[in-house]
C-alpha positions in Angstrom: -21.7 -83.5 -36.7 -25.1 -85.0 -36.9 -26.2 -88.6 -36.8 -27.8 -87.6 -40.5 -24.1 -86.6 -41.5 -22.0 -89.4 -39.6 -24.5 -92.3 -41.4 -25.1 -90.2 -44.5 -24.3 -92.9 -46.5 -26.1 -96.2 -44.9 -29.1 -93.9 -43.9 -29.3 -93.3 -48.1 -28.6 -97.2 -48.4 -31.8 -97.8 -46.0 -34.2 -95.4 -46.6 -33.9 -96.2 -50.6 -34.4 -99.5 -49.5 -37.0 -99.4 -46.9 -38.5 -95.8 -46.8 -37.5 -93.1 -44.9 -39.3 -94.2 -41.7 -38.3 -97.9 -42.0 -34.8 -96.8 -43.5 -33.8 -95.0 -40.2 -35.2 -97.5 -37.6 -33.3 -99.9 -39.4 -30.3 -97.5 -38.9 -30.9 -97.0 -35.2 -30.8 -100.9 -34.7 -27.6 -100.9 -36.6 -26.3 -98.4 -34.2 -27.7 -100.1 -31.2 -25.8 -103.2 -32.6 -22.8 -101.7 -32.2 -23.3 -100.1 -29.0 -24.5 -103.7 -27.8 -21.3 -105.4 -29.0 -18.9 -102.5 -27.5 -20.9 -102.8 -23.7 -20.7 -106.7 -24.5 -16.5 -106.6 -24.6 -16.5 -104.4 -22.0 -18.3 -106.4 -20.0 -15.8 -109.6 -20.5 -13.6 -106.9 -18.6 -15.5 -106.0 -16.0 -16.6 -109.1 -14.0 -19.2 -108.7 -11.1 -17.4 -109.0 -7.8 -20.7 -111.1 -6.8 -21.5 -113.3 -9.6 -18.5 -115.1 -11.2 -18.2 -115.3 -14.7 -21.0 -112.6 -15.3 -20.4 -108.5 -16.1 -20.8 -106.0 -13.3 -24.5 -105.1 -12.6 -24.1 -101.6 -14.3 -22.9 -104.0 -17.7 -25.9 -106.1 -17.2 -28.4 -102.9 -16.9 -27.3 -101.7 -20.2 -27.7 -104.7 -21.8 -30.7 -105.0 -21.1 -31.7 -101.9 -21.9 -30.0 -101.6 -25.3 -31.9 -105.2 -25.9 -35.0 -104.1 -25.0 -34.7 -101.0 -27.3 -33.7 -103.0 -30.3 -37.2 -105.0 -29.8 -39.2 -102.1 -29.6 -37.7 -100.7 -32.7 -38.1 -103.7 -34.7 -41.5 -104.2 -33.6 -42.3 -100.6 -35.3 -40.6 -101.8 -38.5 -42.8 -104.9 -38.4 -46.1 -102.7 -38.2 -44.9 -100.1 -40.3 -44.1 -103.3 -43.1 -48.0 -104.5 -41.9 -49.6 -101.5 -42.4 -47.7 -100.5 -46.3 -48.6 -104.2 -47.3 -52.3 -103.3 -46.7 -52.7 -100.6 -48.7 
């Protein structure tokens, strides 16, 4: 199954909303929510052996990672917004 036939429903929610460009980044930073929030709990399991009260380094990477990703992706949004408003 495709990611266009898993979401079929919110991607139709978003891109009627936003456009289809804007509609599916705002998917994918729905998605990488999620994935965020399921390496988030499953780093409350798996504590670093090193630093006490903080996830595993491997947790931490991903994190990060998935973070950084969810910037990028709403950066695009925001110029994608910018550059529809001036025209």
């Amino acid at each position: 199954m495709t990611v266009y036939q898993e979401h079929k429903d919110e991607l139709e929610k978003y891109e009627f909303q936003m456009g289809q460009e804007r509609g599916r980044l705002a998917l994918t930073l729905d998605l990488l929510t999620d994935a965020l929030v399921m390496v988030g709990q499953h780093g409350v399991y798996c504590q670093s052996a090193r630093q006490v009260g903080k996830p595993a380094l491997d947790i931490q990477f991903v994190t990060r990672q998935i973070t950084s990703a969810k910037e990028l992706v709403a950066d695009v949004i925001q110029e994608l917004r910018k550059q529809r408003a001036a025209e």
